[in-house]
BATOR-722103 format. One record per residue (C-alpha): residue number from 1; residue in three letters; x, z, y. Coordinates in steps of 0.001 Angstrom, whole numbers, plus 500000, padded with zeros to 6 digits. Example, Ala and Ser with C-alpha at 12.3 -4.5 7.8 and 13.67 -1.06 7.14 Angstrom:
[rec 1, ALA, [512300, 507800, 495500]]
[rec 2, SER, [513670, 507140, 498940]]
END
This chain:
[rec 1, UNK, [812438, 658483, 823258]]
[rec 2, UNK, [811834, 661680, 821509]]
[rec 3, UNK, [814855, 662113, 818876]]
[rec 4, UNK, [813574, 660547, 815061]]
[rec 5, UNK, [813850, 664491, 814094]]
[rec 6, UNK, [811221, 665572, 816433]]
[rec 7, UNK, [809000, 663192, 815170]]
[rec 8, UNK, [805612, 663674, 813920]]
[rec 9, UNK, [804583, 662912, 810340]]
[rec 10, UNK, [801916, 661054, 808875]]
[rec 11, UNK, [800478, 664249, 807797]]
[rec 12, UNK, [800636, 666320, 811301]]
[rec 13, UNK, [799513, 663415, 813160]]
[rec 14, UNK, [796802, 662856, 810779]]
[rec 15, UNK, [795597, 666631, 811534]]
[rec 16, UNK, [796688, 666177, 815176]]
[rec 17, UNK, [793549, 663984, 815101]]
[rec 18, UNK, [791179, 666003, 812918]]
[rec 19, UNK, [792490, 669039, 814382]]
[rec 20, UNK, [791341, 667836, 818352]]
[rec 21, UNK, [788105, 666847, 817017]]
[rec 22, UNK, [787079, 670494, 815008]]
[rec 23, UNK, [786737, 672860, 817656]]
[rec 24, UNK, [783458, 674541, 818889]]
[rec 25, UNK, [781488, 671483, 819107]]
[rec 26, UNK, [780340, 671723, 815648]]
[rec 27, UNK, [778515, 674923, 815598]]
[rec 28, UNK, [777414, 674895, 819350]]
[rec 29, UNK, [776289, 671188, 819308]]
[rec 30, UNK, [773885, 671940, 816391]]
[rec 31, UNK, [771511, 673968, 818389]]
[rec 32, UNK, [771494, 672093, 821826]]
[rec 33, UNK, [770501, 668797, 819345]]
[rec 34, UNK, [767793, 670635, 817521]]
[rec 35, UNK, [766459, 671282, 820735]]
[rec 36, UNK, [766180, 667805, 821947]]
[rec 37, UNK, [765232, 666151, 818413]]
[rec 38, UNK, [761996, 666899, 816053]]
[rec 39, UNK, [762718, 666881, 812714]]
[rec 40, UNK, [765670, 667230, 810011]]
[rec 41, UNK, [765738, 662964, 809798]]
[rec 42, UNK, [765912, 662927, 813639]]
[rec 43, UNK, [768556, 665226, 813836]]
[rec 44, UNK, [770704, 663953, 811053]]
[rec 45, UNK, [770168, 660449, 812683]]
[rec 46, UNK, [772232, 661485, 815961]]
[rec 47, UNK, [775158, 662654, 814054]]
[rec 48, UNK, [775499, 659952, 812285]]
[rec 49, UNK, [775242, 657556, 814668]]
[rec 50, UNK, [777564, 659846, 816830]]
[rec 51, UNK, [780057, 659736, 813523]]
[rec 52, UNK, [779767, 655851, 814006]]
[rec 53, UNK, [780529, 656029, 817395]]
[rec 54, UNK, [783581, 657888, 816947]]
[rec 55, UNK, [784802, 655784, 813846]]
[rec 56, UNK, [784259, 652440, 815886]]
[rec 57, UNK, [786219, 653931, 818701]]
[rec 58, UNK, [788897, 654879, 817039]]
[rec 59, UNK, [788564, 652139, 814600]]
[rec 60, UNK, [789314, 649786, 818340]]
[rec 61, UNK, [792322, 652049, 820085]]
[rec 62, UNK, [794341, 651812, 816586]]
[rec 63, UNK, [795001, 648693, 817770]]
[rec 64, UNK, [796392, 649598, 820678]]
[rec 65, UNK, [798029, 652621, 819581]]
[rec 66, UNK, [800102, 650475, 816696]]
[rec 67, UNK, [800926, 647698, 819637]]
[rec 68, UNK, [802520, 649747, 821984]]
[rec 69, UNK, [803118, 653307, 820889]]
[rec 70, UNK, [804425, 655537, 823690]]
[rec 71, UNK, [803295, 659257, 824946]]
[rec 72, UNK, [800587, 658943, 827772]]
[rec 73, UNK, [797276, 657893, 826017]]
[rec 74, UNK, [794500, 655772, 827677]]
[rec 75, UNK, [796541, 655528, 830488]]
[rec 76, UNK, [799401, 652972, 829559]]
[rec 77, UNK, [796759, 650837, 827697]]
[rec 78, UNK, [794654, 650846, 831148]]
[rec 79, UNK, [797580, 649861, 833011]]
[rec 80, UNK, [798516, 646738, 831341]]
[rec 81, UNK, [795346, 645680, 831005]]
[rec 82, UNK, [793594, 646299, 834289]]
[rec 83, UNK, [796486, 647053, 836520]]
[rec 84, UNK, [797380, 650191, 838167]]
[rec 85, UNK, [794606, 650732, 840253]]
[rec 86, UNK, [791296, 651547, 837426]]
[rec 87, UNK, [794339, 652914, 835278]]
[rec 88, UNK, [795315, 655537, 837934]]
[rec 89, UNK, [791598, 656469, 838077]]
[rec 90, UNK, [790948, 656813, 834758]]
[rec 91, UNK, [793863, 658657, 834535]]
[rec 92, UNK, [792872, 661226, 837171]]
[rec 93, UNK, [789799, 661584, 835532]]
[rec 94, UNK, [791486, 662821, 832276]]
[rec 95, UNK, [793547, 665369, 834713]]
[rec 96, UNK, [790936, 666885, 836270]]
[rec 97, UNK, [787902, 666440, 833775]]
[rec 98, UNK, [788526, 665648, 830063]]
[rec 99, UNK, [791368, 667295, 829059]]
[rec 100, UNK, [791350, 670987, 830870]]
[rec 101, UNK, [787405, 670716, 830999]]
[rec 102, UNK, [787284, 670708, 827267]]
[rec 103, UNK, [790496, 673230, 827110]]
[rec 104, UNK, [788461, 675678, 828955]]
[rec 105, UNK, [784962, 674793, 827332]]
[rec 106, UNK, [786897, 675455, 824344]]
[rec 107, UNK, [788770, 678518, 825510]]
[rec 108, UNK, [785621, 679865, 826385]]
[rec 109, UNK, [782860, 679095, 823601]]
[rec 110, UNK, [785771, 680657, 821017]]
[rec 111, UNK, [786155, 684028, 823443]]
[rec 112, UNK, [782680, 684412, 823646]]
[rec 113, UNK, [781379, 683560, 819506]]
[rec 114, UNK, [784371, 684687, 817554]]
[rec 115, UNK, [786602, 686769, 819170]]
[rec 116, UNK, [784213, 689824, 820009]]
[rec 117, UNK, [783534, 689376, 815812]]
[rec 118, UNK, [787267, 689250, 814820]]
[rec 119, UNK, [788766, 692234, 817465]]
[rec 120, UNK, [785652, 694467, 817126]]
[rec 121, UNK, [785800, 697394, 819828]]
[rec 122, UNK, [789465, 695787, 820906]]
[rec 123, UNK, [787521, 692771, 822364]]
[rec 124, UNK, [786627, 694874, 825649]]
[rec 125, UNK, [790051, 695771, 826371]]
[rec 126, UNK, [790442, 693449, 829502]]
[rec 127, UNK, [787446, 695509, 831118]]
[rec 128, UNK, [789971, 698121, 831352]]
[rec 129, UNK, [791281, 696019, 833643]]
[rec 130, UNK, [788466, 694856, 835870]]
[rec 131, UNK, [788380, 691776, 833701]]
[rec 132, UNK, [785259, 690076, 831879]]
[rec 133, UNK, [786794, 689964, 828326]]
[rec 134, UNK, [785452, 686324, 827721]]
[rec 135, UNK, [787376, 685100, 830717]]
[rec 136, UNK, [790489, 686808, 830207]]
[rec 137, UNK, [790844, 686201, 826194]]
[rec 138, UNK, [789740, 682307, 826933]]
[rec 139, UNK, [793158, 682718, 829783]]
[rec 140, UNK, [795221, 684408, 827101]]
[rec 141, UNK, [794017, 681377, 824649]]
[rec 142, UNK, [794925, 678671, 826816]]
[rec 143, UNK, [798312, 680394, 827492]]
[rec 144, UNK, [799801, 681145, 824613]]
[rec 145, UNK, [799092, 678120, 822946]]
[rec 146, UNK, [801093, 676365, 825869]]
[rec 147, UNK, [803967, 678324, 825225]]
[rec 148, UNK, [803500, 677001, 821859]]
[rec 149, UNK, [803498, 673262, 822935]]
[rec 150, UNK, [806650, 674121, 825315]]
[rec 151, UNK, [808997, 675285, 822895]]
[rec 152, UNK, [808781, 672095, 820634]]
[rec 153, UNK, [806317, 669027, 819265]]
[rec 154, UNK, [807665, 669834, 815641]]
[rec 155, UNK, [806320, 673625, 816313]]
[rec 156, UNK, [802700, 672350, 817930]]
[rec 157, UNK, [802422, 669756, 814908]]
[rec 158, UNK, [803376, 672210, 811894]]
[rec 159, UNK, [800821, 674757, 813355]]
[rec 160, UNK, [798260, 671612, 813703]]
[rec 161, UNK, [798756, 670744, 809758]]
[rec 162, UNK, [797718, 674846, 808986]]
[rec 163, UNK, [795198, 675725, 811484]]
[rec 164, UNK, [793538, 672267, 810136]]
[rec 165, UNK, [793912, 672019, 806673]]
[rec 166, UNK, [793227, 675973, 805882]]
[rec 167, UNK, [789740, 675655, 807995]]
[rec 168, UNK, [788701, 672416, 806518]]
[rec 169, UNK, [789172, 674189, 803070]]
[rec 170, UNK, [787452, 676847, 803638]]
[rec 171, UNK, [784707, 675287, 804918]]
[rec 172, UNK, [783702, 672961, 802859]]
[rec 173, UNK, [783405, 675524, 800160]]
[rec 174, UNK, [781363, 677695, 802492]]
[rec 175, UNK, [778946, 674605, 802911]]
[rec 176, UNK, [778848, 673957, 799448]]
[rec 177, UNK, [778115, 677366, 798566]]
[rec 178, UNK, [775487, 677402, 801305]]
[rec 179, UNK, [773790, 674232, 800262]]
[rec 180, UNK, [773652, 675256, 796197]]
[rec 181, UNK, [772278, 678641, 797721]]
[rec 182, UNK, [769272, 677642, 799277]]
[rec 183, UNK, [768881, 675048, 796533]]
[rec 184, UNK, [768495, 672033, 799267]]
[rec 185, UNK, [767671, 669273, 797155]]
[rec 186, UNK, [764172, 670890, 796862]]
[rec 187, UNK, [763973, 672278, 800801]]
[rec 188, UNK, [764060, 670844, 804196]]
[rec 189, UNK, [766493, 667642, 803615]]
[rec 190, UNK, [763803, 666762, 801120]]
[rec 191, UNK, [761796, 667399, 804457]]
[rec 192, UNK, [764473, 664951, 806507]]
[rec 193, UNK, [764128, 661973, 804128]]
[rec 194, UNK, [760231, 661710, 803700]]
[rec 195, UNK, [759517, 663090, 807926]]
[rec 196, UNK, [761620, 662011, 810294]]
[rec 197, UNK, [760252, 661382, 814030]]
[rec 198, UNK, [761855, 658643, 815406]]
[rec 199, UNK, [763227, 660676, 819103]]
[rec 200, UNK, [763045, 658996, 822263]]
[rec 201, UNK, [765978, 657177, 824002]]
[rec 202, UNK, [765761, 659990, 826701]]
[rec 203, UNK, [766012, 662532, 824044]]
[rec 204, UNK, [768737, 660327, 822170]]
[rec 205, UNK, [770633, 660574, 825342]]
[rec 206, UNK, [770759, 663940, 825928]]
[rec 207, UNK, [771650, 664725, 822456]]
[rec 208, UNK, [774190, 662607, 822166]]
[rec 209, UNK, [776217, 664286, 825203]]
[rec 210, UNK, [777024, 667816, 823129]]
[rec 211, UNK, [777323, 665481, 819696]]
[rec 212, UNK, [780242, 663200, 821979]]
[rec 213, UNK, [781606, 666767, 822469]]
[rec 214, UNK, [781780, 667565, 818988]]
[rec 215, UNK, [783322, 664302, 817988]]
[rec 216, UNK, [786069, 663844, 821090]]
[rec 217, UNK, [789727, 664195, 819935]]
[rec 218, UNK, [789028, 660580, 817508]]
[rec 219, UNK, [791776, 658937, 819961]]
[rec 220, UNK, [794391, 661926, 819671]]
[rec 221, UNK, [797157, 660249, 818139]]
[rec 222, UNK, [797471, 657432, 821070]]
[rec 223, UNK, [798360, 660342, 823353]]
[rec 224, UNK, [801686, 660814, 821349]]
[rec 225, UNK, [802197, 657463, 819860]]
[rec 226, UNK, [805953, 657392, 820730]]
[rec 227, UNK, [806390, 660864, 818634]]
[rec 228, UNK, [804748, 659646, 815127]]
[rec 229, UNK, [807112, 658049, 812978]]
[rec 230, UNK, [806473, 654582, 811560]]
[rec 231, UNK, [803827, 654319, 814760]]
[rec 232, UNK, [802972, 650623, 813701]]
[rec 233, UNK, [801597, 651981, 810159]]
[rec 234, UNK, [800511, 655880, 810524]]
[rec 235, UNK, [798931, 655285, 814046]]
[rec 236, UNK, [795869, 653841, 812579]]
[rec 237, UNK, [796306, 655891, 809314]]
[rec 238, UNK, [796108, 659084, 811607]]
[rec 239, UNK, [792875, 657933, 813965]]
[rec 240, UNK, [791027, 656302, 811052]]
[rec 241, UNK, [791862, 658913, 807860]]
[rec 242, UNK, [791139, 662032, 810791]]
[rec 243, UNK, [788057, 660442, 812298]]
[rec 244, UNK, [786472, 659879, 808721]]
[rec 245, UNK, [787476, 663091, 807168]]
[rec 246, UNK, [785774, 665267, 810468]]
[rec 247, UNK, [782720, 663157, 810169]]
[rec 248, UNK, [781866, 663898, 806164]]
[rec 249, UNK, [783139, 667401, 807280]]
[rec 250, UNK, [779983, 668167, 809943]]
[rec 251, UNK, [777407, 665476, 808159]]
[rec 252, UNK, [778453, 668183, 805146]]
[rec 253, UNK, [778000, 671137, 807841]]
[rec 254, UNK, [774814, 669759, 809397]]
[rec 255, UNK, [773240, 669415, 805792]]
[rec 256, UNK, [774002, 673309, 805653]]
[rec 257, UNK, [772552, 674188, 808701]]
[rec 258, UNK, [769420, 672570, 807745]]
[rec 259, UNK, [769059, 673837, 804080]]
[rec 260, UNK, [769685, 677701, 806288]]
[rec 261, UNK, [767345, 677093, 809525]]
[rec 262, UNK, [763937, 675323, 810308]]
[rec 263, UNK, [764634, 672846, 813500]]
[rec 264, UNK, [763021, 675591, 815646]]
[rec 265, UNK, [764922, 678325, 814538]]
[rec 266, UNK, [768445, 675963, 814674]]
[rec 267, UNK, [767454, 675426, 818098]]
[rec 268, UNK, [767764, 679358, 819227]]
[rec 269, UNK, [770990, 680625, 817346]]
[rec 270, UNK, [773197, 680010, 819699]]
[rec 271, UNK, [776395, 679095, 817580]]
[rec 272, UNK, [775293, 677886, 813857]]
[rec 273, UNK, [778269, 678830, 811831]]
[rec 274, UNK, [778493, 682752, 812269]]
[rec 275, UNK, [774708, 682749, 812290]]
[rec 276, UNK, [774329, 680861, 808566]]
[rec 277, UNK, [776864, 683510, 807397]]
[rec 278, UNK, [775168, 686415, 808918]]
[rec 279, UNK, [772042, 685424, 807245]]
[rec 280, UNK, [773278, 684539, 803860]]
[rec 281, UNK, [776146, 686550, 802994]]
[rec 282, UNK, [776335, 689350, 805426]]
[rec 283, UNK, [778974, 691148, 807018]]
[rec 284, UNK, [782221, 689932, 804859]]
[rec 285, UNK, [780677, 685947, 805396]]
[rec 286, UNK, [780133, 686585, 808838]]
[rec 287, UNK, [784036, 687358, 808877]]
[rec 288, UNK, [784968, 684876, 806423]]
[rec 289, UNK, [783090, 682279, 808472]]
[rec 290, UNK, [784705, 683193, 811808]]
[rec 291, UNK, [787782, 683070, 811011]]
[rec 292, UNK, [787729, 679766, 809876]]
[rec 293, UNK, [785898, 678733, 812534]]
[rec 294, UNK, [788793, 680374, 814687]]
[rec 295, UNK, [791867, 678728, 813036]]
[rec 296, UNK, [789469, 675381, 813385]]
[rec 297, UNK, [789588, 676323, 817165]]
[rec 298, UNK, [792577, 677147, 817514]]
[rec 299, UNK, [793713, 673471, 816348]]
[rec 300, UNK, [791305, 671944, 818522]]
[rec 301, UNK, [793117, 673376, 821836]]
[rec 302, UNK, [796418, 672896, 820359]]
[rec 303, UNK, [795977, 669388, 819507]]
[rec 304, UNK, [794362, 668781, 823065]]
[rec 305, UNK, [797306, 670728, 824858]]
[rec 306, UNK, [799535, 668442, 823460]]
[rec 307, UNK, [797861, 665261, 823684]]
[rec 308, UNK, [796226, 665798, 827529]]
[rec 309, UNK, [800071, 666938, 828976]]
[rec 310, UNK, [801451, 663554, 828248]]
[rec 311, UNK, [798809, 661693, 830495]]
[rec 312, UNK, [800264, 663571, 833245]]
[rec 313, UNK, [803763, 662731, 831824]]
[rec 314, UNK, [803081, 658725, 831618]]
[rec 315, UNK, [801492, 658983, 835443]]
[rec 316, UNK, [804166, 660565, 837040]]
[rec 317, UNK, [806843, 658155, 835688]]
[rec 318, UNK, [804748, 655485, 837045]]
[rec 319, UNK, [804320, 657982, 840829]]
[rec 320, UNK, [800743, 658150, 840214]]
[rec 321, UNK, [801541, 662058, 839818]]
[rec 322, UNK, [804110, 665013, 841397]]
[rec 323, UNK, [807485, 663611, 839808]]
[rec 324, UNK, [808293, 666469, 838284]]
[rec 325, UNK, [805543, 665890, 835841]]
[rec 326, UNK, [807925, 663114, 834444]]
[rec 327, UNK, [810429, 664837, 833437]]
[rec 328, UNK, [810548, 666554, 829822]]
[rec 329, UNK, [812456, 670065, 829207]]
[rec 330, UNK, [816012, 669350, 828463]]
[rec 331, UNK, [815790, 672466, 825726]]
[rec 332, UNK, [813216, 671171, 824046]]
[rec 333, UNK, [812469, 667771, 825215]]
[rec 334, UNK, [808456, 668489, 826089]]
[rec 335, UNK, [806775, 667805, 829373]]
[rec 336, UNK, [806864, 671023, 830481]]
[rec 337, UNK, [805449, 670576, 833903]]
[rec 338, UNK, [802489, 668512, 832559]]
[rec 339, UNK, [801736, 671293, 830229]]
[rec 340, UNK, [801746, 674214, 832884]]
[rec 341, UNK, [799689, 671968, 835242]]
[rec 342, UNK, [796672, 671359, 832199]]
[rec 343, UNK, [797236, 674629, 831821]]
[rec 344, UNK, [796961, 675888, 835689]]
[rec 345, UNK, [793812, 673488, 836313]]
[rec 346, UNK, [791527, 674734, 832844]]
[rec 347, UNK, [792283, 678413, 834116]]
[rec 348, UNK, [790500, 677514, 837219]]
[rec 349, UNK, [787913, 676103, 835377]]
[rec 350, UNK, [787443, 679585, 832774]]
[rec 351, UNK, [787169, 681290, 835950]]
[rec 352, UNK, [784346, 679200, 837781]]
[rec 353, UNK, [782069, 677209, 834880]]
[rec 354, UNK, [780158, 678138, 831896]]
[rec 355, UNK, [780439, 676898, 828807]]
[rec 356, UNK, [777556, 674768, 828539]]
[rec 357, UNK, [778716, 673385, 832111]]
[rec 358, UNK, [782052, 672748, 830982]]
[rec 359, UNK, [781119, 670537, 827608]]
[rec 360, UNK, [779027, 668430, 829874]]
[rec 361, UNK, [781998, 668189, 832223]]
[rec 362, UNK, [783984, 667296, 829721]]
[rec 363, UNK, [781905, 665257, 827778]]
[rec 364, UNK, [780859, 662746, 829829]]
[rec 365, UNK, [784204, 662013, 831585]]
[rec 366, UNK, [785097, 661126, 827924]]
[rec 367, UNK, [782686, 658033, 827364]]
[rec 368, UNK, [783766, 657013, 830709]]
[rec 369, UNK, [787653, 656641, 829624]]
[rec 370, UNK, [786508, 656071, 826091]]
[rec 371, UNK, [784561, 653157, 827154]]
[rec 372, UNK, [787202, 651653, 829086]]
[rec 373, UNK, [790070, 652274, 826965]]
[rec 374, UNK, [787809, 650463, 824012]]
[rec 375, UNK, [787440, 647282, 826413]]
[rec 376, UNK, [790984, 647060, 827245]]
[rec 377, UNK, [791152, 645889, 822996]]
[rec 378, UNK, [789078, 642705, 824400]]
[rec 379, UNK, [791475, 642359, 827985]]
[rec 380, UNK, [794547, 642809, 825729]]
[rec 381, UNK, [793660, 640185, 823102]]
[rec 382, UNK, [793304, 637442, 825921]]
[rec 383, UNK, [795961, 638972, 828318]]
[rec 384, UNK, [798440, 639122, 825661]]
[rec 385, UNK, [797704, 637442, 822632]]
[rec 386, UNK, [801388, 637335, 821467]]
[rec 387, UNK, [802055, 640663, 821241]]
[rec 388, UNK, [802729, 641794, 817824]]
[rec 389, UNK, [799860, 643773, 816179]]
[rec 390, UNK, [801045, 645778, 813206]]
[rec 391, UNK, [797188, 646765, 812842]]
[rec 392, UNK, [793867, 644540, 814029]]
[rec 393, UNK, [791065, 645941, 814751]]
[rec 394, UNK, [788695, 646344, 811605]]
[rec 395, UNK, [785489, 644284, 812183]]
[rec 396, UNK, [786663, 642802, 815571]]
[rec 397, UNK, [784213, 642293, 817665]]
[rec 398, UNK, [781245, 643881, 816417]]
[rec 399, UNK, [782879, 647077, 816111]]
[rec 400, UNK, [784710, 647985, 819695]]
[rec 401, UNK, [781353, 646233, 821331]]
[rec 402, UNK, [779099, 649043, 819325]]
[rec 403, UNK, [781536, 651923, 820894]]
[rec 404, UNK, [780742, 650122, 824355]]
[rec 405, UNK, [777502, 649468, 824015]]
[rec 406, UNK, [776403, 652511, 822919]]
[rec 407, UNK, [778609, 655085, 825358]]
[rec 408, UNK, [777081, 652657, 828271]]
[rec 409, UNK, [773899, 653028, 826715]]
[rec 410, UNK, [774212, 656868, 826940]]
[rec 411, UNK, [775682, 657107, 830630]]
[rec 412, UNK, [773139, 654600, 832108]]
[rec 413, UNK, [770281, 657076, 830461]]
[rec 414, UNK, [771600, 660400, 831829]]
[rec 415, UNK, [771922, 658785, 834894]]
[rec 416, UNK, [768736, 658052, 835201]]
[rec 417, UNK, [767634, 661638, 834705]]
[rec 418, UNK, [770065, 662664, 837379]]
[rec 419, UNK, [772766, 664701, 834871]]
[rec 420, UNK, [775123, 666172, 836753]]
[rec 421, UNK, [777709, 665808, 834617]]
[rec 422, UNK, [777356, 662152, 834951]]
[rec 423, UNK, [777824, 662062, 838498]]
[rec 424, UNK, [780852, 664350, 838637]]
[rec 425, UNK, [782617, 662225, 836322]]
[rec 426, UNK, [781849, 658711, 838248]]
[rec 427, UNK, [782106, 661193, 841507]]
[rec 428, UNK, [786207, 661740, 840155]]
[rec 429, UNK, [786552, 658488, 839229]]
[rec 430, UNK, [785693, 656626, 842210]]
[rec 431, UNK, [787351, 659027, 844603]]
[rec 432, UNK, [790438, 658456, 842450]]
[rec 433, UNK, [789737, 654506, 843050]]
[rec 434, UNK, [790033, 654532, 846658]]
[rec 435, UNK, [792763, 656984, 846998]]
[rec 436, UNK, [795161, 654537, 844959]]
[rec 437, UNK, [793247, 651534, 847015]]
[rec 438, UNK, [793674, 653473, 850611]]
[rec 439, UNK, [796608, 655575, 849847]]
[rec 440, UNK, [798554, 654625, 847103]]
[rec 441, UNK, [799131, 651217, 847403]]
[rec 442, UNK, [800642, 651810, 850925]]
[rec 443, UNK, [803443, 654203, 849477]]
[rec 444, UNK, [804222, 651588, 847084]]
[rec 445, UNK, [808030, 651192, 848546]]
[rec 446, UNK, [808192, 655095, 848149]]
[rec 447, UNK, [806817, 655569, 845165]]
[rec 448, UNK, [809536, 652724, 843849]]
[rec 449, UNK, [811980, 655186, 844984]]
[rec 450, UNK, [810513, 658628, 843441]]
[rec 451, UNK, [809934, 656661, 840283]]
[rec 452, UNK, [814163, 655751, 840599]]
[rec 453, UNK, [814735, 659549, 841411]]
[rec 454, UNK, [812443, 660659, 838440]]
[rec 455, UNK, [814281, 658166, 835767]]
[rec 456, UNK, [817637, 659947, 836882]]
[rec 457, UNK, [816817, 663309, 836741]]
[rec 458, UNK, [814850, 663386, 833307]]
[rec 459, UNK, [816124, 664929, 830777]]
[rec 460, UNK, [815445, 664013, 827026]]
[rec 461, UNK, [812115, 661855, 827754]]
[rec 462, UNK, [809179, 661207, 825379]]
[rec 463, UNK, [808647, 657649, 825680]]
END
């Protein structure tokens, strides 16, 4: 158990969660919806119902996360309720698709929109080296803010509270000023209340996918229960408080992109944010705007370095992963291995996907897990009913059956069309499931052992 002084406020794990969810999403997921939707109403509708999804889901794993806080996610929650087998495969999922697919999509969408704005003529400096400067300064990203996450969880968590909070800020008061700019009451939302299409469930579908995207990071805080003090009260707090604040934060942001753009010309910018600026306020907005669209990036990856690392952590201890994954730095008591391997595998991933490829990736390996980690509420309330339950799941059991519903919905639909993204994250999943099945369960006796080994080696552990 990480020391009570290394613990993370109410505060920091509060922007732990609205810090993961900010991130690129916001101002790339605008245009890829506007090109699947007709009409303002349309493309409000999706967010919203993409804000509900996220605020049921997280509204479900609070539960959870208040029961039995501990570092490691989805993955201890699977375990107890479905055994080690689907909790092993979810867990490999998250290692090789959620986590370092969106660190890389990340990594990538912020080289590529902001930093060529923010370093000017400095930007090209890695062609120097034979580099392409998106690839290398999405590396450089995803490297230095491990470092960050190795030297300490008080470190990661008060640069989580400013590179949220100073974003958030200062972008609500850019929307605001946008929206009393253009005079919206009068212009297209007027347009969005009186026209709205009602889009296709196809359409719906494939919306959906980059407006998941935009909204993942709602179940941060279970990923470092066992490092928030008070877990039992400022779990929930954190997931609920962060989940609602993001989703009044991009309805606000969406509502500005509409009073800017006409659908058609939303659907061609490329990344919203910059572009409103560019348009409205020129050169000193279009700097303004990135760099709080930077720092809101830059919390994104931090808060999903430190979160995805302790999924490795909580499988190794259990020999579902390399051992030394278990055991935290006895300097600074982090999971340093499970942070360099994240690390390792979204490099690979800069170097060999786009970004549009790697928020699919991402994206829908996240209802997957989502979905399950939601259900285990229902296994857990008839497996153990006992168990102490500081918080209960708000509208219980409409509101973890409309997450379910509605990710299954979303899956089944893209699967239908043949996404590829789809089938690369059952493709992981079920290749995962028969490893443990044909592998794993035979080294059972040896795993008992490593897990023995693991326990006495580990220095100052999380959990």
């Amino acid at each position: 158990m990480a020391p009570s002084n290394a613990r993370l406020g109410p505060l920091a794990a509060m922007s732990l969660v609205a810090g993961s969810m900010l991130g690129i999403g916001i101002f790339i997921a605008p245009p890829a919806v506007a090109a699947h939707v007709e009409g303002p109403g349309a493309f409000l509708l999706v967010w919203m119902l993409g804000g509900l999804s996220a605020l049921c889901g997280a509204l479900s794993v609070a539960e959870l996360g208040a029961m039995m806080p501990r570092a490691g996610g989805d993955y201890p929650y699977l375990r107890t309720a479905y055994g080690p087998g689907l909790a092993f495969a979810a867990g490999w999922l998250q290692l090789l698709a959620v986590f370092p697919g969106s660190l890389a999509a990340m990594a990538v969408g912020t080289s590529a929109f902001q930093l060529p704005i923010i370093l000017g003529d400095a930007y090209t400096w890695p062609a120097t080296l034979g580099l392409e400067p998106s690839t290398a300064w999405a590396a450089a990203i995803i490297l230095g803010l491990t470092v960050v996450n190795h030297v300490g969880v008080m470190i990661s968590g008060r640069l989580q509270i400013v590179v949220t909070i100073a974003p958030v800020l200062m972008l609500l008061v850019g929307t605001a000023g946008v929206m009393i700019h253009q005079g919206t009451d009068a212009g297209a939302l007027a347009t969005a209340g009186t026209a709205m299409k009602v889009p296709g469930i196809a359409a719906v579908a494939a919306a959906f996918l980059p407006v998941y995207f935009a909204f993942s990071g709602w179940n941060a805080a279970i990923f470092v229960g066992g490092e928030i003090d008070k877990p039992g009260r400022n779990v929930p707090r954190a997931l609920v408080g962060g989940t609602l604040s993001v989703t009044v934060l991009y309805l606000a942001l969406c509502l500005g992109f509409l009073s800017v753009f006409t659908m058609g010309a939303l659907a061609n910018t490329g990344e919203a944010g910059t572009a409103a600026a560019r348009l409205l306020f020129g050169g000193w907005g279009e700097a303004a705007v990135t760099v709080s669209i930077l720092l809101a990036m830059l919390g994104s990856l931090n808060g999903t370095i430190m979160t995805g690392s302790r999924i490795a952590f909580a499988m190794a201890k259990d020999g579902h992963c390399i051992a030394p994954a278990a055991i935290s730095s006895p300097r600074f008591g982090t999971p340093a291995v499970a942070l360099w391997m994240q690390a390792g595998w979204a490099l690979l991933l800069v170097f060999t996907h786009g970004f549009e490829a790697l928020m699919n990736y991402a994206s829908a390996a996240m209802l997957i897990t989502g979905t399950l980690t939601v259900v285990a509420v229902f296994v857990l309330r008839r497996k153990l009913p006992k168990l102490p339950r500081p918080y209960r799941t708000w509208g219980y059991p409409i509101t973890p059956a409309l997450y379910v519903v509605s990710s299954v919905a979303v899956l089944a639909v893209l699967a239908h069309k043949g996404d590829a993204s789809v089938f690369a994250g059952v493709g992981w999943f079920v290749l995962a499931l028969a490893f443990h099945r044909f592998v794993m369960r035979r080294r059972a006796p040896e795993i008992a052992v490593g897990r023995a080994v693991v326990s006495a080696e580990s220095g100052r552990e999380l959990v």
